[in-house]
N, CA, C and O atoms as CSV, one atom per row, in Angstrom:
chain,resi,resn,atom,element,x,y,z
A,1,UNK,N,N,18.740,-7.102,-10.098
A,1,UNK,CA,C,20.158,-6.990,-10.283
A,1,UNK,C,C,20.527,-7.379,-11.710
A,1,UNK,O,O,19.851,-8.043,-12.496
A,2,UNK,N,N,21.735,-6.836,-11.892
A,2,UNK,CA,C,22.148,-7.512,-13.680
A,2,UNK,C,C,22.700,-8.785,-13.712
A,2,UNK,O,O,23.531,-9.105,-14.561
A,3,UNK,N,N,22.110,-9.879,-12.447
A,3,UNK,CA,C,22.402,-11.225,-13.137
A,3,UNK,C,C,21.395,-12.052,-12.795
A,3,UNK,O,O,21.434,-13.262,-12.571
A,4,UNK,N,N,19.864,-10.778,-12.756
A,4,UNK,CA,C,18.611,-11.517,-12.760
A,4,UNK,C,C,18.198,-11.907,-11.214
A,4,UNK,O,O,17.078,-12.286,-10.870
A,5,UNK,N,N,19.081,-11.773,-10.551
A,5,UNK,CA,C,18.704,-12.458,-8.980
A,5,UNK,C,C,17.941,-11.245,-8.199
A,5,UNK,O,O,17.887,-10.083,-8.601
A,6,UNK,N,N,17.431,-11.696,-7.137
A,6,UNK,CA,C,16.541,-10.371,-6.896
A,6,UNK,C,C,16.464,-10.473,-4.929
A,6,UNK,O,O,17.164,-11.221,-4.246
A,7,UNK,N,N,15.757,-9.812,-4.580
A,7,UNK,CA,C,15.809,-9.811,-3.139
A,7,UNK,C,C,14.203,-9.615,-2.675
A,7,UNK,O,O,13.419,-8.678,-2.830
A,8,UNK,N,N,14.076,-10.958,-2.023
A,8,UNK,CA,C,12.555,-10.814,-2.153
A,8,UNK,C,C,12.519,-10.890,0.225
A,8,UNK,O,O,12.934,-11.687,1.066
A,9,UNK,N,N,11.805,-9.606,0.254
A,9,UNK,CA,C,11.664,-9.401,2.117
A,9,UNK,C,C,10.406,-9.930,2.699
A,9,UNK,O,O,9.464,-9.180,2.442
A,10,UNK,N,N,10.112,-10.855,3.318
A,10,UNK,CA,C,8.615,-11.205,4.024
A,10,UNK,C,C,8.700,-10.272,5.292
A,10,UNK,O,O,9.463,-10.214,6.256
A,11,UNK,N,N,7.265,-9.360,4.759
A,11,UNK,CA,C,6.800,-8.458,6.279
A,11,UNK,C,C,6.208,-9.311,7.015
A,11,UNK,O,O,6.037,-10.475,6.651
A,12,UNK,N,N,5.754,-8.773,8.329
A,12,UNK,CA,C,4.731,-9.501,9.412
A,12,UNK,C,C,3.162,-8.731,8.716
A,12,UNK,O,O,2.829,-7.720,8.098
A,13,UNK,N,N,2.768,-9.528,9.090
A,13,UNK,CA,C,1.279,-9.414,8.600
A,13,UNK,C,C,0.711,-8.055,8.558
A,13,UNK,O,O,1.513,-7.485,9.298
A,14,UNK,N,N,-0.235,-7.037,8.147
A,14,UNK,CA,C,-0.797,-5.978,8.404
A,14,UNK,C,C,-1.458,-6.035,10.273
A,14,UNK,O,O,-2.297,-6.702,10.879
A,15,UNK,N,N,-0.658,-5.110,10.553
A,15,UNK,CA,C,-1.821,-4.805,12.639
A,15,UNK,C,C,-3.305,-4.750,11.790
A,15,UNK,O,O,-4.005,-5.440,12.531
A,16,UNK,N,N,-3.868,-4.477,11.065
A,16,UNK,CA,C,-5.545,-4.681,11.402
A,16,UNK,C,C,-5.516,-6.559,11.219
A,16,UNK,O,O,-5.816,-7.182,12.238
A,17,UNK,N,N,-5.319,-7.017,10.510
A,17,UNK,CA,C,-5.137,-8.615,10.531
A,17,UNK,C,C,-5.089,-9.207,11.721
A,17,UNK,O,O,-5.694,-10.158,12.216
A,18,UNK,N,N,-3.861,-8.122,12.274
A,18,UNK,CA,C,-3.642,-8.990,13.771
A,18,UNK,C,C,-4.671,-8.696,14.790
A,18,UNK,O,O,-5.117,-9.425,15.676
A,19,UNK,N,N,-5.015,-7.212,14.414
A,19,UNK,CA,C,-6.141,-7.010,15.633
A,19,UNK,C,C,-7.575,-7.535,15.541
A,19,UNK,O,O,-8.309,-7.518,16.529
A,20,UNK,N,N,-7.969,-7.998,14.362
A,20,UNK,CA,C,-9.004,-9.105,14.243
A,20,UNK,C,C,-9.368,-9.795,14.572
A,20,UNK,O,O,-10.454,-10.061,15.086
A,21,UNK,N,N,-7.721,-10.739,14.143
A,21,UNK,CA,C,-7.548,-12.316,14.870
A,21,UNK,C,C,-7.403,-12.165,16.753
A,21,UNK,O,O,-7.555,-13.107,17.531
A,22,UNK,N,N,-7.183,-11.197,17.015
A,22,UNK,CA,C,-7.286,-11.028,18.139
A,22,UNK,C,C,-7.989,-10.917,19.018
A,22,UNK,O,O,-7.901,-11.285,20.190
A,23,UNK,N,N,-9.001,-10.202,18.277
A,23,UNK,CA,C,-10.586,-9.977,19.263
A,23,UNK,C,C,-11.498,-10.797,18.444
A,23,UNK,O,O,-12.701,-10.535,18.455
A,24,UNK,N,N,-10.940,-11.957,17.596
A,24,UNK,CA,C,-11.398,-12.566,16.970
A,24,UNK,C,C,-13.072,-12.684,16.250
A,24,UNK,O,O,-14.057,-13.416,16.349
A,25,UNK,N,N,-12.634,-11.441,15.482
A,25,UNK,CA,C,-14.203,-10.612,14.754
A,25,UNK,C,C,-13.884,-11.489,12.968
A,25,UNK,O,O,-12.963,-12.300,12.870
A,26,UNK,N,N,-14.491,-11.258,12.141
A,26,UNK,CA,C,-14.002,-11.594,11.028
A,26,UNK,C,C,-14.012,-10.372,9.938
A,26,UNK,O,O,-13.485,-10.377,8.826
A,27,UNK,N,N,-14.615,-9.524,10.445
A,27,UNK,CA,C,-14.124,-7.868,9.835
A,27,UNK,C,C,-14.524,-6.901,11.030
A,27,UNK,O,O,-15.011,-6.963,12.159
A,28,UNK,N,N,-13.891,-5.697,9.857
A,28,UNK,CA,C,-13.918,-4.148,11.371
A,28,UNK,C,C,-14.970,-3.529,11.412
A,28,UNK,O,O,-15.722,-3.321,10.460
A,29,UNK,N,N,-15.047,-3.335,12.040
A,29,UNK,CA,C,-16.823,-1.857,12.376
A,29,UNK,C,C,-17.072,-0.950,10.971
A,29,UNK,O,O,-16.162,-0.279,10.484
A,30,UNK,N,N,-18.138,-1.006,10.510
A,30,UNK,CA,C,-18.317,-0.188,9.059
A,30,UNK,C,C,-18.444,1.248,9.841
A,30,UNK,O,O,-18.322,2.305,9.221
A,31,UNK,N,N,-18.619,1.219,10.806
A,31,UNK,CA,C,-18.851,3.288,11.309
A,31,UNK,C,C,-17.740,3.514,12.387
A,31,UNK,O,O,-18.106,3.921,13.490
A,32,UNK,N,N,-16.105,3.229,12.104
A,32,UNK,CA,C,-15.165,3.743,12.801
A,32,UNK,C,C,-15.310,4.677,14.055
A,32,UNK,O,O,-15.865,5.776,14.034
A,33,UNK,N,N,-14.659,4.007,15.294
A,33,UNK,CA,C,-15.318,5.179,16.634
A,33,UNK,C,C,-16.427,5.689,16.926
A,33,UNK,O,O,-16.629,6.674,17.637
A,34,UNK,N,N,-17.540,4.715,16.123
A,34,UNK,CA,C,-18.754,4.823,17.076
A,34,UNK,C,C,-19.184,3.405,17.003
A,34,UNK,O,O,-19.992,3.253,17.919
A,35,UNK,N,N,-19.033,2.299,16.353
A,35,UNK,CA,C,-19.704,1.174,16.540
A,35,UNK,C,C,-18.471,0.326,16.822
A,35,UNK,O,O,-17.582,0.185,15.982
A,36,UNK,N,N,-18.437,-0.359,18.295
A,36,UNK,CA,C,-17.461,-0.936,18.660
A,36,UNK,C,C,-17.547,-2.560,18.443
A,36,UNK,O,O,-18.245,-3.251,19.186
A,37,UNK,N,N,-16.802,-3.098,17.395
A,37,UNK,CA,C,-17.110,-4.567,17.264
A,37,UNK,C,C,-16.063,-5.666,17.823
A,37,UNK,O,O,-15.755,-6.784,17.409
A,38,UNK,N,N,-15.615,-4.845,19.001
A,38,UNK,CA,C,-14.769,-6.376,19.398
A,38,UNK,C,C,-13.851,-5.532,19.898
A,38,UNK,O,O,-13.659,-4.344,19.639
A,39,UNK,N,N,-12.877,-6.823,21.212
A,39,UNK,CA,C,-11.860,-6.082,22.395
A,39,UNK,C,C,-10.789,-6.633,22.001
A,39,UNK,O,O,-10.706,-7.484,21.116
A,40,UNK,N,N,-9.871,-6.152,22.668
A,40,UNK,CA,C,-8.541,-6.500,22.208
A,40,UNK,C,C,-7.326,-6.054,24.300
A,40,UNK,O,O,-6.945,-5.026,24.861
A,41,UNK,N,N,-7.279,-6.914,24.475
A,41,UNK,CA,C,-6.361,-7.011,25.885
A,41,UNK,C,C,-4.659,-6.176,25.933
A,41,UNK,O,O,-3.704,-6.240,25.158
A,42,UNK,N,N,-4.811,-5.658,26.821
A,42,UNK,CA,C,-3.144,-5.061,26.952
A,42,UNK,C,C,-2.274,-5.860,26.362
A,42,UNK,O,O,-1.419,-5.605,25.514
A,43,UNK,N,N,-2.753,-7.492,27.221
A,43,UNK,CA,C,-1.581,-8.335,26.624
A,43,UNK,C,C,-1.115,-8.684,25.011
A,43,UNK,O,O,0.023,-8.858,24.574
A,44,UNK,N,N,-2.245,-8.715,24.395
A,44,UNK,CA,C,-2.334,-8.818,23.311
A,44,UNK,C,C,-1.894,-7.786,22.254
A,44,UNK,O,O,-1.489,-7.979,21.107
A,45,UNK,N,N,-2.080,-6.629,22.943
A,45,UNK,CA,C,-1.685,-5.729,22.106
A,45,UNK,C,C,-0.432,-5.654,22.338
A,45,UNK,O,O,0.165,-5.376,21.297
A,46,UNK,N,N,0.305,-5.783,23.295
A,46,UNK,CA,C,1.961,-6.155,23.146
A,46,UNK,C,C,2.494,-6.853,22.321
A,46,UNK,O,O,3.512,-6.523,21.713
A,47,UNK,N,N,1.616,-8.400,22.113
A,47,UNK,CA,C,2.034,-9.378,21.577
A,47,UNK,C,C,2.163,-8.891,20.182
A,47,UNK,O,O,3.167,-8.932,19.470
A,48,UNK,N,N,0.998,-8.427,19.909
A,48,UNK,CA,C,1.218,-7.736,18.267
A,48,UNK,C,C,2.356,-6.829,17.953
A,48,UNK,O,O,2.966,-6.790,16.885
A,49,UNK,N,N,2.594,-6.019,19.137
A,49,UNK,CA,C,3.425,-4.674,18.939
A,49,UNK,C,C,4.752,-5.780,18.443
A,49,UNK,O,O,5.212,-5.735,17.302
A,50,UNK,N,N,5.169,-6.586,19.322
A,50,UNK,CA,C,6.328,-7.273,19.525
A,50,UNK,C,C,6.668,-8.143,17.914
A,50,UNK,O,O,7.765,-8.258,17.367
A,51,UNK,N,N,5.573,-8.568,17.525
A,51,UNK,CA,C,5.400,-8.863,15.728
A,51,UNK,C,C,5.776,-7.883,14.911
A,51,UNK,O,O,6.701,-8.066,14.120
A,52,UNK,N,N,5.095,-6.676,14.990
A,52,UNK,CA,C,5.157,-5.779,13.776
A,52,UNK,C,C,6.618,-4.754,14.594
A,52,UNK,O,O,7.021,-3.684,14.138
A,53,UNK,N,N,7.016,-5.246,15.483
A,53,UNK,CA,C,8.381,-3.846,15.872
A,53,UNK,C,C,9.265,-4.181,14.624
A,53,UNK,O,O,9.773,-3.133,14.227
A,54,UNK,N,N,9.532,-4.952,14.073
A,54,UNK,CA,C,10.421,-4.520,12.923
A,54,UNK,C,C,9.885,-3.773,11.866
A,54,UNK,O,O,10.722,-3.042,11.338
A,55,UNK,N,N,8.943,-3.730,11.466
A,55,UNK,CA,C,8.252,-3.193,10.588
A,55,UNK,C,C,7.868,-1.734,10.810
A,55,UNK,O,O,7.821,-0.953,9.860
A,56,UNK,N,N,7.574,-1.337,12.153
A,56,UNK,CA,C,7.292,-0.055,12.662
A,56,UNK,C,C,8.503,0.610,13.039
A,56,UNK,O,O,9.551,0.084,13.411
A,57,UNK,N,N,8.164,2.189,12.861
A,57,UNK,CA,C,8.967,3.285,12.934
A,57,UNK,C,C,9.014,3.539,14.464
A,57,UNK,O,O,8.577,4.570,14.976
A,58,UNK,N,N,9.638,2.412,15.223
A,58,UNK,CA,C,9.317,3.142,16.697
A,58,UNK,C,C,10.823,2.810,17.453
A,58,UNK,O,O,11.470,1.880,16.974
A,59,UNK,N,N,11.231,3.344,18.296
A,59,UNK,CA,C,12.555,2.980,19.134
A,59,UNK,C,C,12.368,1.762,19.774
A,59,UNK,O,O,13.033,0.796,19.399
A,60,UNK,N,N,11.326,1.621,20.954
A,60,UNK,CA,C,11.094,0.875,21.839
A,60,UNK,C,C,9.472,0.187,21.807
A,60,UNK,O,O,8.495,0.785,21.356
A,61,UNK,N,N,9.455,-0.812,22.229
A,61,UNK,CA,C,8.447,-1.622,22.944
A,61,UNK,C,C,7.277,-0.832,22.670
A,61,UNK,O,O,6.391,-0.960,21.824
A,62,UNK,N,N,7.549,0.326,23.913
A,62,UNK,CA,C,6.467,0.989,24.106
A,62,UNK,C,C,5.443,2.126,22.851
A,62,UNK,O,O,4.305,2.586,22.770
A,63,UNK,N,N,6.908,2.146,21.956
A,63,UNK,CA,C,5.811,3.140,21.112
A,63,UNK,C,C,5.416,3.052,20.413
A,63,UNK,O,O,4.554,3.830,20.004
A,64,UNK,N,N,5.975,1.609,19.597
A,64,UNK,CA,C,5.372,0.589,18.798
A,64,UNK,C,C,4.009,0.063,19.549
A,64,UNK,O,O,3.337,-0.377,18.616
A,65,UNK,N,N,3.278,-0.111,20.729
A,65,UNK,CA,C,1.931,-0.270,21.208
A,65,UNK,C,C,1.363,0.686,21.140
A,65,UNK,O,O,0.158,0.642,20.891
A,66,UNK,N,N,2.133,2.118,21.371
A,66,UNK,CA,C,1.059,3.369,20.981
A,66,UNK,C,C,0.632,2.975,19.449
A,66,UNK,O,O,-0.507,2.603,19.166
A,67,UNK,N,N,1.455,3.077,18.711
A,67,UNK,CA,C,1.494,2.707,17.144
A,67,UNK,C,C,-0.109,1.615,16.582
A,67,UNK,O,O,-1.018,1.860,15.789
A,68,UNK,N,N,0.153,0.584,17.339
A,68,UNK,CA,C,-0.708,-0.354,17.330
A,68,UNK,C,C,-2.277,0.027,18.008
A,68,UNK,O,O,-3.380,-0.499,17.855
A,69,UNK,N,N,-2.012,0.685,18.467
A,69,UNK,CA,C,-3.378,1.139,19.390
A,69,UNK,C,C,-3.911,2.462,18.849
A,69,UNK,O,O,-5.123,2.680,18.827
A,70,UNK,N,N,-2.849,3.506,18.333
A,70,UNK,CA,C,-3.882,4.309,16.992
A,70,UNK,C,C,-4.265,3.671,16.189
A,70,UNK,O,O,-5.393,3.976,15.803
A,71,UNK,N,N,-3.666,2.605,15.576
A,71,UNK,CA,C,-4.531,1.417,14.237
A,71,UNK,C,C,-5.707,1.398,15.274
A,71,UNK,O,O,-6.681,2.146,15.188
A,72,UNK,N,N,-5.532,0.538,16.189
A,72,UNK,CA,C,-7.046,0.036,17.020
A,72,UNK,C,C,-7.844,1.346,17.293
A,72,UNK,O,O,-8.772,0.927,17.984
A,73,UNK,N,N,-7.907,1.826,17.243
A,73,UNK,CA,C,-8.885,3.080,17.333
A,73,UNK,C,C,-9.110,3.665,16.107
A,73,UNK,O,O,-10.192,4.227,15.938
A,74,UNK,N,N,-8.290,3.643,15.210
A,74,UNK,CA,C,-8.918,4.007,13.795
A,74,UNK,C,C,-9.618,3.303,13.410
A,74,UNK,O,O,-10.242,3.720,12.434
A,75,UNK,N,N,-9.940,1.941,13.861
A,75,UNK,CA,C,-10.933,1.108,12.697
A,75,UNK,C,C,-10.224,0.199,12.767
A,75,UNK,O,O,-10.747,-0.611,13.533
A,76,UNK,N,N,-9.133,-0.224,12.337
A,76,UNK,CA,C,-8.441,-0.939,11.450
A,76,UNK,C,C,-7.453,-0.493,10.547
A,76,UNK,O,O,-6.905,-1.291,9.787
């Protein structure tokens, strides 16, 4: 702004971060969708959805966990 002040936003963490700490691995599978390194629970994946719903492009609950669960199947 022109009197120097600025607007600084804290996101929620990156979903691969969360899905880590979750299935509590300390990194992701080097060969995406074929080497599976760790689980991750329905519940949990809500819990995350419910973190990153401000951050995600989704209406509801529910499509923010789809959201979260293509990350989990991409890798990370």
């Amino acid at each position: 702004f022109s009197d120097k002040s600025f607007t600084f936003e804290v996101k929620s963490p990156p979903a691969a971060v969360l899905l880590k700490q979750a299935a509590e691995i300390a990194k992701g599978s080097g060969v995406p969708n074929k080497e599976k390194v760790g689980k991750v629970t329905a519940e949990q994946l809500r819990k995350i959805a419910e973190t990153k719903f401000n951050d995600l492009n989704a209406y509801d609950l529910e499509q923010a966990e789809q959201i979260i669960e293509e990350k989990r199947t991409e890798g990370g």
